[in-house]
N, C-alpha and C positions, 0 to 999 in steps of 0.2 A: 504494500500500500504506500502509495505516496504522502508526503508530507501536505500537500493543498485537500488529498483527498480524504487526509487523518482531520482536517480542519473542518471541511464541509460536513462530514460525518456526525461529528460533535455538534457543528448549527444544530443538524436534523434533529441527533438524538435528545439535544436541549431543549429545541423547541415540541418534538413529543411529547417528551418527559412531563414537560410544564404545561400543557393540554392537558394528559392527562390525571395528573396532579388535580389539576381544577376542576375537572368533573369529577372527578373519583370526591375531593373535598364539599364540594356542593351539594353532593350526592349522598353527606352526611356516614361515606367511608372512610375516614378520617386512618385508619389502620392502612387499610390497604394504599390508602393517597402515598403514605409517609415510605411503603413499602416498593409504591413504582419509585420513588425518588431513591430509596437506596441500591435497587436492581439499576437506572440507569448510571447511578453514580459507579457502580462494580464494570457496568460495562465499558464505560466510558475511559474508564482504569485501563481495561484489557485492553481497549485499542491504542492507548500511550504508550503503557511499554515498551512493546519494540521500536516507537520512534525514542523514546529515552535511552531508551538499551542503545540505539543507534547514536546516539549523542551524546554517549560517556565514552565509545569505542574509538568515536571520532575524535575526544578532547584526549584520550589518554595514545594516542599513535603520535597524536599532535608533537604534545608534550613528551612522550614516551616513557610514561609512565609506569611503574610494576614493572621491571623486565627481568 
């Protein structure tokens, strides 16, 4: 995955998240609201990762770091 396409990803999944979030809260599910927001906060996680992973590999060759 790209780095623009790691970005756009996140708009989406913010902007669902927070949709759903609001009906779920309106909707008087106040468990479950609290619950999409921590399932897209984990996913949201998974897809940094490997751009973070990719940009400590990048600062530490830099630098050359640990060898």
């Amino acid at each position: 995955m790209e780095d623009v396409s790691v970005i756009f990803f996140l708009m989406a999944l913010a902007i669902a998240v927070t949709i759903l979030h609001t009906f779920l809260k309106q909707a008087g599910r106040d468990e479950f609201a609290y619950l999409a927001l921590v399932v897209g906060l984990a996913v949201g996680l998974v897809k940094v990762l490997p751009v973070l992973q990719a940009l400590f590999d990048g600062v530490q060759a830099v630098f050359s770091l640990y060898d």
